[in-house]
N, C-alpha and C positions, 0 to 999 in steps of 0.2 A: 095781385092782391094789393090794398090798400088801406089804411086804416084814416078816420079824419075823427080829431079832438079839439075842444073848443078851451084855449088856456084862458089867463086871466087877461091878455093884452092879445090875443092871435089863435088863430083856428089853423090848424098844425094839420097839415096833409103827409103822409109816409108812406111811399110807393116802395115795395117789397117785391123785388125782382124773384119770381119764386117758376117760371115758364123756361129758363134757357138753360143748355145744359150749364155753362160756364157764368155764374151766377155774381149778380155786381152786389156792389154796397147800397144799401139801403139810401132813399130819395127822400130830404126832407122839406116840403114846402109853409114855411112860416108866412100867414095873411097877416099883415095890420095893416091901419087905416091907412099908414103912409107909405108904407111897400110890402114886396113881395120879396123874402129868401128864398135862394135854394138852397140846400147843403148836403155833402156827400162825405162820409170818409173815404180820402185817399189811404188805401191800405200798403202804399209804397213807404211812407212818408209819415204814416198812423196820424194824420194832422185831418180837419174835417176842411173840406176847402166850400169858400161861400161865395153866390152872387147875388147881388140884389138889384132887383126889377121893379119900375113903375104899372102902377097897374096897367096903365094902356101900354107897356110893352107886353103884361103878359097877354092883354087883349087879342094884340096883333099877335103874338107867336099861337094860341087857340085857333085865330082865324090861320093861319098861315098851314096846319097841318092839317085841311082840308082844301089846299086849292096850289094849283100847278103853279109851273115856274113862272115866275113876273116881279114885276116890282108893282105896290100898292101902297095905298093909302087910304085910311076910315076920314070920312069927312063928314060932319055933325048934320043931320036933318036940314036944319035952317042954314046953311050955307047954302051959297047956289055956285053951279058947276063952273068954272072959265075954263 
């Protein structure tokens, strides 16, 4: 399950682990224009621990959980191949 809300500054994704039996902390994905949060409570520690992502990394990790093991690279339309 997930929930998506549009704040005043960031469209807020919250991915709700609700499927496994042994059930995690709640996912939260903050958009703004300049990055991308994730954040989770650690429930060891009760502290929310965060990372933050350029949009073309999160590009690359979307493309990346569709396609096998390699190393890659997006390269813009008008670029031409070497």
């Amino acid at each position: 399950m997930f929930t998506i809300e549009h704040e005043f500054d960031a469209t807020v994704v919250t991915l709700v682990d609700d499927e496994t039996a042994q059930l995690m902390e709640d996912v939260s994905i903050n958009i703004f224009t300049e990055c991308v949060t994730v954040e989770q409570l650690d429930p060891r520690t009760d502290r929310v621990q965060k990372i933050t992502l350029s949009h073309s990394q999160v590009r690359d990790l979307a493309a990346a959980l569709d396609l096998p093991e390699g190393v890659y690279r997006f390269t813009r339309e008008d670029e031409e191949e070497s």
